[in-house]
N, C-alpha and C positions, 0 to 999 in steps of 0.2 A: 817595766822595771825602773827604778829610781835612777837618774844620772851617774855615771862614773866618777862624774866633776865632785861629787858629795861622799866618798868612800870612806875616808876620815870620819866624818861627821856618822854615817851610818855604825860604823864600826867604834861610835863611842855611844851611840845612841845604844844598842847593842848592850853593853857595858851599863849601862846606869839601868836599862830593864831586866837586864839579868840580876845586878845586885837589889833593885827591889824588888822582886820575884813575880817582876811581870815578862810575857814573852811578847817581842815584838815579831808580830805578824806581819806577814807580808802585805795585808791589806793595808796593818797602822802603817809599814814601812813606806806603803806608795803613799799614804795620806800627806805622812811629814814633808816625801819627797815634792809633794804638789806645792808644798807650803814653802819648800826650800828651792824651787824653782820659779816664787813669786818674786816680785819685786814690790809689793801691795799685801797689806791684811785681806784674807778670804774669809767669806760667811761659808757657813757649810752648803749651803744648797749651789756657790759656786765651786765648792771645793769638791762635790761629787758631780758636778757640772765637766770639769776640768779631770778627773778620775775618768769620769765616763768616756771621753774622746779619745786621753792618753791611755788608759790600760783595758778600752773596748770590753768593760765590764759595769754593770751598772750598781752602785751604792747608795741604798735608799740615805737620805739625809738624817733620818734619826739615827742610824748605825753611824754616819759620818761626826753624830754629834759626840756619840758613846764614845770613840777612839779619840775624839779631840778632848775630853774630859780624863781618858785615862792618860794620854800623852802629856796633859795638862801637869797633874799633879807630878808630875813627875822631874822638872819641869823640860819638857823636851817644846815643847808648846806654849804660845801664851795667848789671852782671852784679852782682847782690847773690850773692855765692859761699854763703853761711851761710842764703839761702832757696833758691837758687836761680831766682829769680825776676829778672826786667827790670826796668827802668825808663826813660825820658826822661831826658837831661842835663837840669838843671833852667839849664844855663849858655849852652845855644845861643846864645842873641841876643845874648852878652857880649861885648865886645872886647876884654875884658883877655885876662892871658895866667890860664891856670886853673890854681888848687894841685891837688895831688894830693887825691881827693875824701875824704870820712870821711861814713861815714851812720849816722847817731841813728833807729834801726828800733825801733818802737814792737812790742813782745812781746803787746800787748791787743789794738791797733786793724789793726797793720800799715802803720799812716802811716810814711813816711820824709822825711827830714830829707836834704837833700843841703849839707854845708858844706867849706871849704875848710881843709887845713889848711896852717900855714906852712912855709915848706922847713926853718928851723930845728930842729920836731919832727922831719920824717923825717930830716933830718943827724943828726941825736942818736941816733934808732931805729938809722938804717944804723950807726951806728958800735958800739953797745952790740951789735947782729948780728953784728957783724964780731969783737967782742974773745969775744963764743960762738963762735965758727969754723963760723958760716954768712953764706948768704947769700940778702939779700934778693929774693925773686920776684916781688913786687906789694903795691906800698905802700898802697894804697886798706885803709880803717880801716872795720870796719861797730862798730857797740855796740850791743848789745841793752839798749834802753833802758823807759821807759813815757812816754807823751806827758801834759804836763799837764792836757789834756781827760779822759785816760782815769786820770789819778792822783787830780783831782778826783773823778770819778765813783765809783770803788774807797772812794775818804774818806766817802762821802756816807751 
């Protein structure tokens, strides 16, 4: 069963599947919780890695991939496309309305940064896309960055 320390977050996650008339399952419920007790993006074969030990039940990875897909849209989840790796919206419990996400991926440690950015940049992106004679597919921004923990350490 998922942490106590997440009941907030469970009990909103709850809320956003019920108003889009998906049901969260207890199996999606342990998935997220995997993801909400990382401190690191998980690929799915570690995240049923990590299922398997915590809830001594095994999930083959294609199922692991179906639930991070359905949790995705939603957005209770997010897909770092350039690890391919998951993550937990770090935004659940928010009530505002959410920008489009940008993640600062630490290239040393693998911490990720989940920040919002303004519609003004992606209006700007879309249009400078537009006057290349493309079009935009998915505005989520990842940077491969180094986190200040691990740029201190490199200096040291």
């Amino acid at each position: 069963m998922p942490s106590a320390d997440h009941a907030a977050t469970f009990a909103k996650a709850e809320k956003i599947c019920h108003d889009n008339g998906v049901k969260l399952t207890v199996k999606r419920k342990n998935v997220l919780g995997v993801l909400l007790n990382s401190d690191k993006p998980l690929s799915a074969y570690e995240i049923a890695d990590i299922y398997r030990t915590t809830h001594h039940e095994t999930l083959a990875p294609m199922s692991v991939y179906r639930m991070l897909d359905i949790l995705s849209e939603l957005p209770l989840v997010h897909k770092l496309s350039s690890e391919n790796k998951y993550l937990a919206c770090s935004h659940i419990t928010c009530s505002h309305t959410h920008q489009v996400p940008q993640f600062l991926i630490c290239k040393s440690c693998g911490k990720v940064a989940e920040k919002g950015i303004q519609g003004s940049v992606i209006d700007a992106l879309k249009e400078s896309i537009k006057l290349a004679d493309f079009q935009l597919l998915n505005s989520q921004i990842e940077l491969q960055c180094i986190c200040n923990d691990c740029a201190k350490s490199s200096s040291s």
